[in-house]
C-alpha positions in Angstrom: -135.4 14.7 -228.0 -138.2 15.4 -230.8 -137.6 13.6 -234.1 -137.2 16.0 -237.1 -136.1 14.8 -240.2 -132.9 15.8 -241.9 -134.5 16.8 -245.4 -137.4 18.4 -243.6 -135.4 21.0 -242.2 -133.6 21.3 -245.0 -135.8 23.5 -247.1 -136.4 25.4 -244.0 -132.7 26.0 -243.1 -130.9 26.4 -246.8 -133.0 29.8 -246.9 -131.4 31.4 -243.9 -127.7 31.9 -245.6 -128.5 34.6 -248.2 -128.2 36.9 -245.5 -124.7 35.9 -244.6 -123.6 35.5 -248.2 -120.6 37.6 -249.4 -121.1 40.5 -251.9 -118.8 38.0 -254.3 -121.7 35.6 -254.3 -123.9 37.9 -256.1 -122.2 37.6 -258.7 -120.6 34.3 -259.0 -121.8 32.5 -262.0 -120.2 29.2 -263.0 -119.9 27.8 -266.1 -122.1 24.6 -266.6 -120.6 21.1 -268.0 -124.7 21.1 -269.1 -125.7 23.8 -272.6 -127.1 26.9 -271.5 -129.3 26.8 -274.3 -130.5 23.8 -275.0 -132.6 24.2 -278.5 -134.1 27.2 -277.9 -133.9 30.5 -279.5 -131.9 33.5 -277.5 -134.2 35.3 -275.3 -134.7 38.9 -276.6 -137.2 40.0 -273.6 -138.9 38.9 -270.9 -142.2 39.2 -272.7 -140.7 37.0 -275.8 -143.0 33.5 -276.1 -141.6 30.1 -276.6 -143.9 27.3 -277.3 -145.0 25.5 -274.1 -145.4 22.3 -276.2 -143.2 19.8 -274.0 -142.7 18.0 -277.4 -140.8 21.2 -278.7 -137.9 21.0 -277.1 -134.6 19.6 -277.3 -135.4 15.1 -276.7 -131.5 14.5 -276.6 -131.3 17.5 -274.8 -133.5 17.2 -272.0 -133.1 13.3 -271.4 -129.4 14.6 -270.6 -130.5 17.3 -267.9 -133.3 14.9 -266.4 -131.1 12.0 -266.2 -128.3 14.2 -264.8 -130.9 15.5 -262.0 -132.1 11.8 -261.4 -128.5 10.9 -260.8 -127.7 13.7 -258.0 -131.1 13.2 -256.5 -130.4 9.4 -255.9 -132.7 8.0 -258.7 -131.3 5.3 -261.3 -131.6 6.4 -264.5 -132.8 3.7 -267.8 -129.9 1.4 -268.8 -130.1 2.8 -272.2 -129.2 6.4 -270.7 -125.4 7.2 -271.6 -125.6 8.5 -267.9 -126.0 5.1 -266.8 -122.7 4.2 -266.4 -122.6 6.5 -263.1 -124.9 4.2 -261.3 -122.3 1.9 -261.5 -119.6 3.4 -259.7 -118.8 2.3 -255.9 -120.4 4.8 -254.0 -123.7 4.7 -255.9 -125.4 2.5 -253.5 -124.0 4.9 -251.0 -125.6 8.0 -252.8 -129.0 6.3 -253.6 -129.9 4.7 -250.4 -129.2 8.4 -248.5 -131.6 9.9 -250.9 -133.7 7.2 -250.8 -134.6 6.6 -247.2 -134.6 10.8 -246.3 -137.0 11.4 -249.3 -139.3 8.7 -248.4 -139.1 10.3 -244.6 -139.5 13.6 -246.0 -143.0 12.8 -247.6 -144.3 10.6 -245.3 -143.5 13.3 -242.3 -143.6 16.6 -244.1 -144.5 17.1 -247.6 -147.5 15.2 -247.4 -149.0 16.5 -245.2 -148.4 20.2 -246.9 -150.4 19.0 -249.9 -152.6 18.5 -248.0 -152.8 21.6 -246.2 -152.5 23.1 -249.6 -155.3 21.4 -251.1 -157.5 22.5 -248.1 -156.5 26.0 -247.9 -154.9 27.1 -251.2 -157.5 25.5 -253.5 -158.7 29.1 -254.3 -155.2 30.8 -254.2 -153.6 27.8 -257.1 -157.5 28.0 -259.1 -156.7 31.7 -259.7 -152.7 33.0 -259.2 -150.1 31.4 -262.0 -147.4 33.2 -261.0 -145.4 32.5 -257.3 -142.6 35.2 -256.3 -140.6 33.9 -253.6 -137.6 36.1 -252.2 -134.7 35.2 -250.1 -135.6 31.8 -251.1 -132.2 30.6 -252.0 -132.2 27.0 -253.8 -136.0 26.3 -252.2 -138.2 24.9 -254.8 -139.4 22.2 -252.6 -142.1 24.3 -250.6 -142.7 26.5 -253.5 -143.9 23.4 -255.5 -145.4 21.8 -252.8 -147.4 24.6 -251.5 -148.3 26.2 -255.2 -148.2 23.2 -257.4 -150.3 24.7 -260.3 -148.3 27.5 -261.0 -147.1 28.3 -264.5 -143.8 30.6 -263.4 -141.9 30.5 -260.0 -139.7 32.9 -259.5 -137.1 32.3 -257.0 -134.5 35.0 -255.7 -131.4 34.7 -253.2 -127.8 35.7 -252.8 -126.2 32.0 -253.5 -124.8 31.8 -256.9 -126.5 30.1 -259.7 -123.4 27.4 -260.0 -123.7 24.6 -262.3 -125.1 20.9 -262.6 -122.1 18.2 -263.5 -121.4 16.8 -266.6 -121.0 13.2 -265.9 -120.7 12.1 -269.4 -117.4 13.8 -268.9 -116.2 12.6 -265.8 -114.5 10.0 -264.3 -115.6 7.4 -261.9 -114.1 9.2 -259.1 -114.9 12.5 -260.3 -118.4 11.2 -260.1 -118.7 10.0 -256.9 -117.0 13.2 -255.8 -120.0 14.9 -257.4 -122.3 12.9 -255.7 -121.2 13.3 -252.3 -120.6 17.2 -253.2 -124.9 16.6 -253.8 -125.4 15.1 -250.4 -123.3 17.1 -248.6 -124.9 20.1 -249.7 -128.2 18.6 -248.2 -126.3 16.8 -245.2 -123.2 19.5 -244.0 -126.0 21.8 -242.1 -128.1 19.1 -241.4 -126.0 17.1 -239.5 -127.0 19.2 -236.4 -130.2 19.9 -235.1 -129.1 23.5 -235.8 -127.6 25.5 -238.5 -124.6 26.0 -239.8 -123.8 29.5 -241.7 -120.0 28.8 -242.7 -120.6 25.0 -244.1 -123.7 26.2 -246.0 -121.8 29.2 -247.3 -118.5 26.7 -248.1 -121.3 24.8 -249.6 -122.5 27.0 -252.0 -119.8 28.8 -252.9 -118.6 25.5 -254.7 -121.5 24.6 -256.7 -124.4 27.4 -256.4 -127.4 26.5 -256.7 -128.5 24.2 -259.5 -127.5 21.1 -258.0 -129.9 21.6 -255.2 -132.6 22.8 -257.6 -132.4 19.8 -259.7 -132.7 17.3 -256.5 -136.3 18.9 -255.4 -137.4 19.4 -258.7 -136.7 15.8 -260.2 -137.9 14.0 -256.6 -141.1 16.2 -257.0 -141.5 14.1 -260.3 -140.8 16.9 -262.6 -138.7 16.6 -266.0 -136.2 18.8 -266.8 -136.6 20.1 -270.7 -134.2 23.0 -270.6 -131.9 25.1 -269.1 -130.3 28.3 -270.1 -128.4 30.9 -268.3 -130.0 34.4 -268.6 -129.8 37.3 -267.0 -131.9 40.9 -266.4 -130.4 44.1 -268.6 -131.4 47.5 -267.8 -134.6 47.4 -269.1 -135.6 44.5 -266.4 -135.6 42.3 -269.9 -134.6 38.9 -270.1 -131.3 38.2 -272.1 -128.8 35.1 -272.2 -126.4 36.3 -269.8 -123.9 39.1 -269.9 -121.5 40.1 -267.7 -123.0 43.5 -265.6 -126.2 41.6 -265.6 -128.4 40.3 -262.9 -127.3 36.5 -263.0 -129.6 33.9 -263.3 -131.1 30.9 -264.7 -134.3 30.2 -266.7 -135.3 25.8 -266.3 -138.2 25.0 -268.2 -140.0 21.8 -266.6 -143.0 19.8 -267.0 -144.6 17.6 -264.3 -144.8 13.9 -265.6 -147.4 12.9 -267.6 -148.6 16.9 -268.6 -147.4 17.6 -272.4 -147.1 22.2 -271.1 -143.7 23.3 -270.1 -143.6 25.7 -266.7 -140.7 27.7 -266.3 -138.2 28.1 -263.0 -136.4 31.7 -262.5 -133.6 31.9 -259.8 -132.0 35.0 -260.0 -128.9 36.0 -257.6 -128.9 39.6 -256.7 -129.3 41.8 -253.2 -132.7 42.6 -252.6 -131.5 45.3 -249.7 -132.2 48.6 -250.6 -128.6 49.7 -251.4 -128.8 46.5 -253.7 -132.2 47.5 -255.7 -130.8 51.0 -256.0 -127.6 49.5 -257.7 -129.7 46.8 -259.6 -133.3 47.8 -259.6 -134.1 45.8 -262.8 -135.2 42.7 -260.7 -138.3 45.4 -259.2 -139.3 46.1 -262.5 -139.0 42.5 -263.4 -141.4 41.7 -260.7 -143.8 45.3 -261.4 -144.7 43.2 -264.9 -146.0 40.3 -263.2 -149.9 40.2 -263.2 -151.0 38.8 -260.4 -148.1 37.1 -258.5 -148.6 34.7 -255.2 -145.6 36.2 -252.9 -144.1 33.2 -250.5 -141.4 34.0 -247.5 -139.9 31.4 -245.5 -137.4 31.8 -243.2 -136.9 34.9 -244.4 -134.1 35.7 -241.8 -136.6 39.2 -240.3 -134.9 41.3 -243.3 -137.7 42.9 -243.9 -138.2 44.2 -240.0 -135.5 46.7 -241.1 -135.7 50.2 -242.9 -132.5 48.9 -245.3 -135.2 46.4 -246.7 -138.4 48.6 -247.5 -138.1 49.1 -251.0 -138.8 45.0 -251.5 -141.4 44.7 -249.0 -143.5 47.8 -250.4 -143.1 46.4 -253.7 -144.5 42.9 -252.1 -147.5 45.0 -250.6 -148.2 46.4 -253.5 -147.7 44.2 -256.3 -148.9 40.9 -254.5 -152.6 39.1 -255.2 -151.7 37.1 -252.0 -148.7 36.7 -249.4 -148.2 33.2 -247.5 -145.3 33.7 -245.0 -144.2 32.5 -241.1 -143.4 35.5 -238.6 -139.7 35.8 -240.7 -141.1 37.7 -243.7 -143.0 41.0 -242.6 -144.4 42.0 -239.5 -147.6 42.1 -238.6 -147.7 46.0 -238.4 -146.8 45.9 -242.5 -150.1 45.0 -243.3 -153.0 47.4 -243.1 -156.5 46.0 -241.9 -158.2 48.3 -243.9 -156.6 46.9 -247.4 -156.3 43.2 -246.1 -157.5 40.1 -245.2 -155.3 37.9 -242.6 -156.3 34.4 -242.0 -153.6 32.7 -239.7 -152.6 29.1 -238.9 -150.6 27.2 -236.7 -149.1 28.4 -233.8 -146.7 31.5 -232.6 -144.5 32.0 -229.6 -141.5 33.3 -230.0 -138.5 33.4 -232.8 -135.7 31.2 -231.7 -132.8 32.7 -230.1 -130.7 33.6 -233.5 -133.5 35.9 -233.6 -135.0 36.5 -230.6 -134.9 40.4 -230.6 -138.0 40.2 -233.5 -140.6 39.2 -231.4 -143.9 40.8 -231.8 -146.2 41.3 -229.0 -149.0 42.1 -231.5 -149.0 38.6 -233.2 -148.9 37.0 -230.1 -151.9 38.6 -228.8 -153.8 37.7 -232.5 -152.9 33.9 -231.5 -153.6 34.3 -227.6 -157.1 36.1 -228.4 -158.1 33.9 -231.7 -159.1 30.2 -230.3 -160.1 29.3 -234.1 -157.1 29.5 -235.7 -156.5 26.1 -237.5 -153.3 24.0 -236.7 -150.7 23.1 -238.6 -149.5 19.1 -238.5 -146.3 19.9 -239.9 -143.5 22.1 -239.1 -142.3 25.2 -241.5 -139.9 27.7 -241.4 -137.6 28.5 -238.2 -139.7 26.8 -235.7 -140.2 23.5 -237.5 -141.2 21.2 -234.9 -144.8 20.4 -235.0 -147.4 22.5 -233.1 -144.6 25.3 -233.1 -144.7 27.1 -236.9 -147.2 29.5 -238.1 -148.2 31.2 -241.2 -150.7 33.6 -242.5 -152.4 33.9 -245.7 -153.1 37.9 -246.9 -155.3 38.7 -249.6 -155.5 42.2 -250.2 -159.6 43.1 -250.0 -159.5 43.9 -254.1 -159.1 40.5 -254.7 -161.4 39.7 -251.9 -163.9 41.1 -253.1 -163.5 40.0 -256.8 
């Protein structure tokens, strides 16, 4: 039996639900024990600017949503934290070691070796592109940091609600630990199984959205949490604080340790079908603003083979300055030879069985025919066992020949 790490497919497999999520998850938001606006002033548009100084925002503030996100991603927090008492209850060790010993796995097996990919094949894509769009990505900031780790703006959509990060200075000791395991079972329920597992990811989900998830990649990817405020998109594809009838999400403004400029995390919940953009098109319009936006689409669950998804794939094609995806985003056919540049990678079969029915004879003869297509030493995406994934890079030929 091959060896694949539980966290590794994890970012591969929490994408997959949004296609099973019910229509009530769209617009599920929950309440956060954590302020939704944490020292900064209310958002009036999505042009507005806040100062990028890290030093600007809230100290107080932020040590509260970074030690919070230490906590559910296994890492102690200082003894002066007033979080610190959570490292003391029983099943702390419990929560830590898990974390731990399936993070340190992770990087030696995976991540690794996608930064290092990344820094071989994306140098010019991260030199040039500040701004990442990734769709059906549900909670996964993991690959988008790892993959684009200069960029200024990620912008993350899925079905899952946005849900809320505990408030452990409010808890008890067994309310805590209940909140810990909640953290690892989110990780653990569909990992357990060298498959997935729509129903416990859904069950997952539906209980505490997004955030917690969030928080784990971002803080074990060494980033600092300064902010976080629940906003949403109004008609006008502007940026508010968030009102009912508006597209829900969350703006998290970050900072990699040690760099003094704050970067900003969007994850918006909304259908990105095209009976969903014509009942909410604002997150289109959001996107039409962007200036030069790297597109990402992992397990992307094929959407995008159908007519019902189009409208998001033409905007993708038309908007993007690059697309990186596996076989799940958009077929091969999408992409016209004549307006773009396909450099491929890895390796491509056939989909697994859940989706055996979008296989594509044309990619296979590009792979059969092409004996210079690099391999990839790590897995990605549905077929993540080593020597079995693929991707392809597009860059449309006017940024080519720039």
């Amino acid at each position: 039996m091959k060896k694949i790490h539980i966290l590794s497919i994890a970012a591969s497999f929490l994408l997959a639900i949004q296609a099973c999520a019910s229509k009530e998850q769209v617009n599920n938001r929950v309440s956060s024990g954590i302020s939704s606006n944490n020292g900064q002033a209310a958002i009036s548009s999505s042009s507005q600017k806040i100062s990028n100084s890290v030093d600007k925002f809230d100290k107080i503030k932020a040590d509260k949503l970074t030690d919070t996100a230490k906590l559910l991603a296994g890492i102690k927090v200082s003894e002066n934290s007033p979080l610190f008492k959570v490292t003391q209850v029983n099943s702390w060790n419990t929560h830590q070691n898990f974390l731990n010993n399936s993070w340190s796995k992770l990087e030696n097996q995976q991540i690794s070796k996608v930064k290092e990919w990344t820094t071989k094949e994306l140098g010019e894509v991260n030199s040039t592109s500040k701004e990442v769009f990734y769709p059906f990505s549900g909670p996964d900031f993991l690959y988008a940091y790892s993959l684009f780790p200069k960029a200024k703006e990620y912008v993350l959509v899925g079905l899952e609600p946005v849900g809320s990060l505990p408030d452990f200075s409010k808890l008890t000791n067994s309310q805590s630990s209940y909140k810990l395991q909640e953290a690892r079972n989110s990780l653990y329920a569909i990992l357990k199984f060298s498959f997935f597992r729509t129903n416990d990811m859904k069950v997952d989900l539906q209980k505490q959205g997004v955030l917690p998830i969030l928080s784990v990649f971002m803080t074990r990817t060494g980033n600092r949490l300064l902010d976080l405020q629940y906003v949403g998109l109004d008609k006008d594809a502007n940026i508010q604080q968030f009102q009912k009838g508006m597209i829900p999400g969350i703006r998290i403004a970050f900072a990699p340790e040690g760099e003094s400029e704050a970067r900003n995390l969007y994850y918006f919940s909304t259908d990105l079908s095209n009976a969903g953009i014509k009942k909410n098109p604002q997150l289109v319009e959001f996107i039409k603003r962007k200036k030069n936006p790297v597109t990402y689409l992992k397990a992307a669950s094929y959407l995008m083979y159908y007519d019902s998804f189009s409208d998001i794939k033409n905007l993708i094609l038309a908007k993007s300055d690059r697309v990186l995806q596996d076989d799940s985003g958009m077929p091969l056919k999408s992409f016209n030879l004549a307006q773009w540049d396909l450099k491929f990678y890895g390796n491509y079969t056939r989909p697994i069985n859940l989706f055996r029915n979008r296989y594509q004879s044309d990619l296979r003869k590009v792979y059969a025919k092409n004996k210079n297509i690099k391999p990839l030493n790590f897995g990605i995406g549905y077929q993540f066992a080593v020597n079995q994934s693929n991707l392809m890079l597009a860059t449309p030929k006017r940024v080519a020949a720039k």
